[in-house]
MMTF fields as JSON, N, C-alpha, C and O atoms, coordinates in Angstrom:
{
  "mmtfVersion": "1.0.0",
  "mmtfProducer": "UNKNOWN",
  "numBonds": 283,
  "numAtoms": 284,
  "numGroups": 71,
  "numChains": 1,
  "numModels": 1,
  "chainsPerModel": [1],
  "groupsPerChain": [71],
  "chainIdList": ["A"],
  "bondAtomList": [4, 2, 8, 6, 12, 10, 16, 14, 20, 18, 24, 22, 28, 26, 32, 30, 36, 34, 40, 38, 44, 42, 48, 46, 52, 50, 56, 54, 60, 58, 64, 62, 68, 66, 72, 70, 76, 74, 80, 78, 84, 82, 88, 86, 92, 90, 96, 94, 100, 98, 104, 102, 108, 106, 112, 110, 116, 114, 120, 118, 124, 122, 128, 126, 132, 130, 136, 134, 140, 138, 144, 142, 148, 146, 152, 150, 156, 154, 160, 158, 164, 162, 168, 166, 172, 170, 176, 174, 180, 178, 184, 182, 188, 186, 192, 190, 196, 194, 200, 198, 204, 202, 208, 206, 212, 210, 216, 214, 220, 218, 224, 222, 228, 226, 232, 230, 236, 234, 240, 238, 244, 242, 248, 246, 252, 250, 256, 254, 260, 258, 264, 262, 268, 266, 272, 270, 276, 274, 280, 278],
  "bondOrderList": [1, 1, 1, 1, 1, 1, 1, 1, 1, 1, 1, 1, 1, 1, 1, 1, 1, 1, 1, 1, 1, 1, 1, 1, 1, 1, 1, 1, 1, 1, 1, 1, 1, 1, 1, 1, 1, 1, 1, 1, 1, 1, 1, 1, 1, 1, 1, 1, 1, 1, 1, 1, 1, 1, 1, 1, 1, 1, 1, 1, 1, 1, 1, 1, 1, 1, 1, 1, 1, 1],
  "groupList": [{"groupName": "UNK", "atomNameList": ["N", "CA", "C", "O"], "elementList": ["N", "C", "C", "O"], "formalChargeList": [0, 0, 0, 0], "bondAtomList": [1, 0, 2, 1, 3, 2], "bondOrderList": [1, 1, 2], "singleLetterCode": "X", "chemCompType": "L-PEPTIDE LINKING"}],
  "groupTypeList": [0, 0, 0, 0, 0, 0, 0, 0, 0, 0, 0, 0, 0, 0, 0, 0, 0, 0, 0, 0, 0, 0, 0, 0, 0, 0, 0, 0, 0, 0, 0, 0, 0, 0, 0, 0, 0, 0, 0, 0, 0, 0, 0, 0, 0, 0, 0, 0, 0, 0, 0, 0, 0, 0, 0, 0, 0, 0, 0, 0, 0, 0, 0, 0, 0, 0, 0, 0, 0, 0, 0],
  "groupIdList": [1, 2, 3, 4, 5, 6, 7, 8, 9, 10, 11, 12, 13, 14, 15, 16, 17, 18, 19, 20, 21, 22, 23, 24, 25, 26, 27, 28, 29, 30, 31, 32, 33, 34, 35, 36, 37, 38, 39, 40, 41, 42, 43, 44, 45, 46, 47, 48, 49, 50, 51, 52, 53, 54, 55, 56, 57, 58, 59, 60, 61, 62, 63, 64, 65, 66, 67, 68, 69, 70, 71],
  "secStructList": [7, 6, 6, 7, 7, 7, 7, 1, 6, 6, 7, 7, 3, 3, 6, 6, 3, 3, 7, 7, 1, 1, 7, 7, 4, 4, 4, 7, 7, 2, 2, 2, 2, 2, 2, 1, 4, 4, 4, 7, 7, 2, 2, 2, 2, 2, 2, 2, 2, 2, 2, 2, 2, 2, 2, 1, 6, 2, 2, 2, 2, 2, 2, 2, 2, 2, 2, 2, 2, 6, 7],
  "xCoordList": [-112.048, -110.683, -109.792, -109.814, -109.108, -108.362, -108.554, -107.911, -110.349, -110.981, -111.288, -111.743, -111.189, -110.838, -112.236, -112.815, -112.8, -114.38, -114.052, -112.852, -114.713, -114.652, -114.756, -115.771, -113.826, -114.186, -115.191, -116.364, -114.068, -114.419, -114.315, -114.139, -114.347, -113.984, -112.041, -111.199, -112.258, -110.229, -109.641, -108.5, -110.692, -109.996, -110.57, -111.702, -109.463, -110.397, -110.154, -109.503, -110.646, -110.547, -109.897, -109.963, -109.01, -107.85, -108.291, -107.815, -108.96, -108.441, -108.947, -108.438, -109.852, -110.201, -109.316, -110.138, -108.548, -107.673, -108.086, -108.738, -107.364, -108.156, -106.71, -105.569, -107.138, -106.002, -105.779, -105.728, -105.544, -105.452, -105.284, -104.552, -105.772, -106.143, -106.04, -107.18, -105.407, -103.943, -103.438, -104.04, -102.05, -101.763, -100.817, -100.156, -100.602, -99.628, -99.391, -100.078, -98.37, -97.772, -97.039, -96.979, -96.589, -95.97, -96.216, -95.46, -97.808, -98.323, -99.487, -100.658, -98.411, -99.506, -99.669, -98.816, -100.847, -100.881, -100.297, -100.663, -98.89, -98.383, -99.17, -98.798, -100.176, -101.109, -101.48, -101.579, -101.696, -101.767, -100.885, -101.192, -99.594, -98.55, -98.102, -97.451, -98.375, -98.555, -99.464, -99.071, -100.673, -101.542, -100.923, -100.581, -100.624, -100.239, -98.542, -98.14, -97.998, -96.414, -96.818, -96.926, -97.084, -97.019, -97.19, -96.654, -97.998, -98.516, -97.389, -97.283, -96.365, -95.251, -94.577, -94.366, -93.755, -92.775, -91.98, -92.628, -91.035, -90.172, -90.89, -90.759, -91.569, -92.147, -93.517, -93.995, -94.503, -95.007, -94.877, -95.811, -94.084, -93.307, -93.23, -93.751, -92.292, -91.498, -93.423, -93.696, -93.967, -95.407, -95.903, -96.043, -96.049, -96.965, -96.133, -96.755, -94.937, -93.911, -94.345, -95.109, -93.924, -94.293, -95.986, -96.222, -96.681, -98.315, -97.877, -97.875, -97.603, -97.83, -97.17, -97.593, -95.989, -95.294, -95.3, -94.367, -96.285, -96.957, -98.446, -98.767, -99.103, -100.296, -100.396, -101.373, -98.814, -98.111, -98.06, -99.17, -97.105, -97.132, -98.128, -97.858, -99.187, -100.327, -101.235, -102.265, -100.651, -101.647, -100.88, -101.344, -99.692, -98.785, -99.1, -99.36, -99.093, -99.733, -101.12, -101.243, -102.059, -103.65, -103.331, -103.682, -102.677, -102.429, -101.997, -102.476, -100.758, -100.165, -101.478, -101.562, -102.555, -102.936, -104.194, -104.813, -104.651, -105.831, -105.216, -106.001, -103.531, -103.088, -103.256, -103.978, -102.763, -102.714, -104.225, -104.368, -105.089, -106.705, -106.863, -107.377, -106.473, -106.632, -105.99, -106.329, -105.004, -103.93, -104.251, -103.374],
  "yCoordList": [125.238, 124.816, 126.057, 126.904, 126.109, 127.64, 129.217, 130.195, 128.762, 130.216, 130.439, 131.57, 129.654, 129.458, 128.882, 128.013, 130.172, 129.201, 127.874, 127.602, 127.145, 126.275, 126.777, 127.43, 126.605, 126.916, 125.853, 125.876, 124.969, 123.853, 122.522, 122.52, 121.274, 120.389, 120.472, 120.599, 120.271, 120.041, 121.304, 121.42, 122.653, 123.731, 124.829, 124.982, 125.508, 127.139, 127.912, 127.682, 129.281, 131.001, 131.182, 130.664, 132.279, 132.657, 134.503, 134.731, 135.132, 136.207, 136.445, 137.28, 135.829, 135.478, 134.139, 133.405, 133.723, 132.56, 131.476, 131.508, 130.185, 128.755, 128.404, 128.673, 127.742, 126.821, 125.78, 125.766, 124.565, 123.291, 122.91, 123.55, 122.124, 121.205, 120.002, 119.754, 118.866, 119.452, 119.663, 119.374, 120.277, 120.544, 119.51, 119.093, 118.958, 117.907, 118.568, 118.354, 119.363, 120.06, 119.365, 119.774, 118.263, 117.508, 116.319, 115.357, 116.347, 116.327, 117.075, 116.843, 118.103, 118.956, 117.823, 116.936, 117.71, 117.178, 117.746, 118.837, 116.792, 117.256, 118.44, 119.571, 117.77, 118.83, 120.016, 121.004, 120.041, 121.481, 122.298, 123.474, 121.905, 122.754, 122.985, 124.012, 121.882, 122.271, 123.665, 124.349, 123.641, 124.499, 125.613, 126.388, 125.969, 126.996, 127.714, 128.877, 126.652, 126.968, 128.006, 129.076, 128.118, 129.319, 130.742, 131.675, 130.779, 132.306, 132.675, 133.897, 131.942, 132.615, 133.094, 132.982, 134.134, 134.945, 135.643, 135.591, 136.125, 136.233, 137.604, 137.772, 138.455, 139.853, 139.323, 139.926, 137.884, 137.428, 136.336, 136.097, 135.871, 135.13, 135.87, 135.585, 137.079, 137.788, 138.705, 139.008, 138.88, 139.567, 138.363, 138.605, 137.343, 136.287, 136.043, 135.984, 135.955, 135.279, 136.639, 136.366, 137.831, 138.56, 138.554, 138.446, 138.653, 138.424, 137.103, 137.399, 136.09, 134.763, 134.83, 134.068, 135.428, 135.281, 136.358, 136.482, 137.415, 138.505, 138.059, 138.658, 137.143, 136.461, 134.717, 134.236, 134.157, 133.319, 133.973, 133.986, 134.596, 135.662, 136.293, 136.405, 136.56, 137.185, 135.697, 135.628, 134.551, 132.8, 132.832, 133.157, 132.511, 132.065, 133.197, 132.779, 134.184, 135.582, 134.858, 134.447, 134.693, 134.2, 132.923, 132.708, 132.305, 130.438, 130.446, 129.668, 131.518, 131.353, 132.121, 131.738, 133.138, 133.995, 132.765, 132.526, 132.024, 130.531, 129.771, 129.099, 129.048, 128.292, 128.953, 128.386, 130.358, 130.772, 130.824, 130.939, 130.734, 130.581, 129.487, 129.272, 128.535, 127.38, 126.406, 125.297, 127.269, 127.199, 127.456, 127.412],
  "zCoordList": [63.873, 64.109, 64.138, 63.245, 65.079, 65.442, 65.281, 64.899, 66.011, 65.536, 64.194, 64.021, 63.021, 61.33, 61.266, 61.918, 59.597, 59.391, 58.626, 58.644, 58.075, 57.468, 56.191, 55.952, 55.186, 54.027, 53.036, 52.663, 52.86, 52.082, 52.493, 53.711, 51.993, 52.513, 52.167, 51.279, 53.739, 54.182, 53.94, 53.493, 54.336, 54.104, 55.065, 55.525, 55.206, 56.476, 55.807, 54.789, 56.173, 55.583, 56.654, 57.769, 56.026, 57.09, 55.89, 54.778, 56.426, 55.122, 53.888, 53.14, 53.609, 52.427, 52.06, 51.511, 52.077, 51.428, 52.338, 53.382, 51.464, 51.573, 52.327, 51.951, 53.464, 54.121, 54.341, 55.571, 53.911, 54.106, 55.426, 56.181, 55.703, 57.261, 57.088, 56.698, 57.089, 56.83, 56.084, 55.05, 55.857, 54.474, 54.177, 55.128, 52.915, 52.837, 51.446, 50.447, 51.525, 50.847, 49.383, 48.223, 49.99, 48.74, 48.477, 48.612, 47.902, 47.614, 46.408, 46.109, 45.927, 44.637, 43.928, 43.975, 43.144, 41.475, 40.507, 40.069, 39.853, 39.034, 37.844, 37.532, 37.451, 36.105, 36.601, 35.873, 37.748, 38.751, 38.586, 38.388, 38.623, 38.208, 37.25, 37.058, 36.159, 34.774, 33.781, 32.836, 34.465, 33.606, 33.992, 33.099, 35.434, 35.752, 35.262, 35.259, 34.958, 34.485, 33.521, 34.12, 32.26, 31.487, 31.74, 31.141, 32.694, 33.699, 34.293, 34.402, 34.787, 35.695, 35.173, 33.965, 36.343, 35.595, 36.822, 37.867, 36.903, 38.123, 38.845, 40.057, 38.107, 38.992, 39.476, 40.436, 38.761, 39.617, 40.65, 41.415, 40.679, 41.432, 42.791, 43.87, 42.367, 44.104, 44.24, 45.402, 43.723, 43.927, 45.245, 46.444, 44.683, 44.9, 46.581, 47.642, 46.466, 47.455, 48.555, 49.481, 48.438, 49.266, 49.987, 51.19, 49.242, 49.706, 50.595, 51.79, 50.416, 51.3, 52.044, 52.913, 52.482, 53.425, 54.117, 54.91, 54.049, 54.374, 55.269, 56.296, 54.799, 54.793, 55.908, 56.483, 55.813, 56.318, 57.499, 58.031, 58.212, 59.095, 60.558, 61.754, 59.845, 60.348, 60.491, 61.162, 59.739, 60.053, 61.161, 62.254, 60.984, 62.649, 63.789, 64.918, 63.624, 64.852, 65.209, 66.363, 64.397, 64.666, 65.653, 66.814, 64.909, 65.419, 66.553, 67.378, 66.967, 68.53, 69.29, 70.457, 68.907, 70.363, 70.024, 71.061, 68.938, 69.918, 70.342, 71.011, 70.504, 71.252, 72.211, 73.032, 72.633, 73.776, 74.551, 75.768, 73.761, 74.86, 75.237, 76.335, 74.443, 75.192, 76.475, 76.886, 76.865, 77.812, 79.164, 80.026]
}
């Protein structure tokens, strides 16, 4: 699916990272965001925010040049 291996079930590698197919974003499990609440902190926060939207980026660059083969 868009040149993307299959990672897992309902997921591709883009990069090493896992991508939802689809993603239904809102949709987290609340306890998901629970375990993880204590770990945060605002320098990992803007860390984390930069990598993904760094990583975000270079998905949409990949995503438009396989729309564009299939055209």
């Amino acid at each position: 699916m868009l040149g993307l291996k299959v990672r897992d079930f309902g997921t591709l590698d883009f990069e090493g990272l896992s991508v939802e197919a689809p993603v239904e974003f809102d949709t987290v499990p609340k306890p998901a965001i629970e375990a993880a609440w204590a770990a945060g902190d605002a320098d990992l926060g803007e860390a984390v925010a930069e990598d993904l939207v760094a990583a975000a980026a270079r998905f949409v660059a990949h995503v438009a040049a396989e729309v564009g083969k299939a055209v």
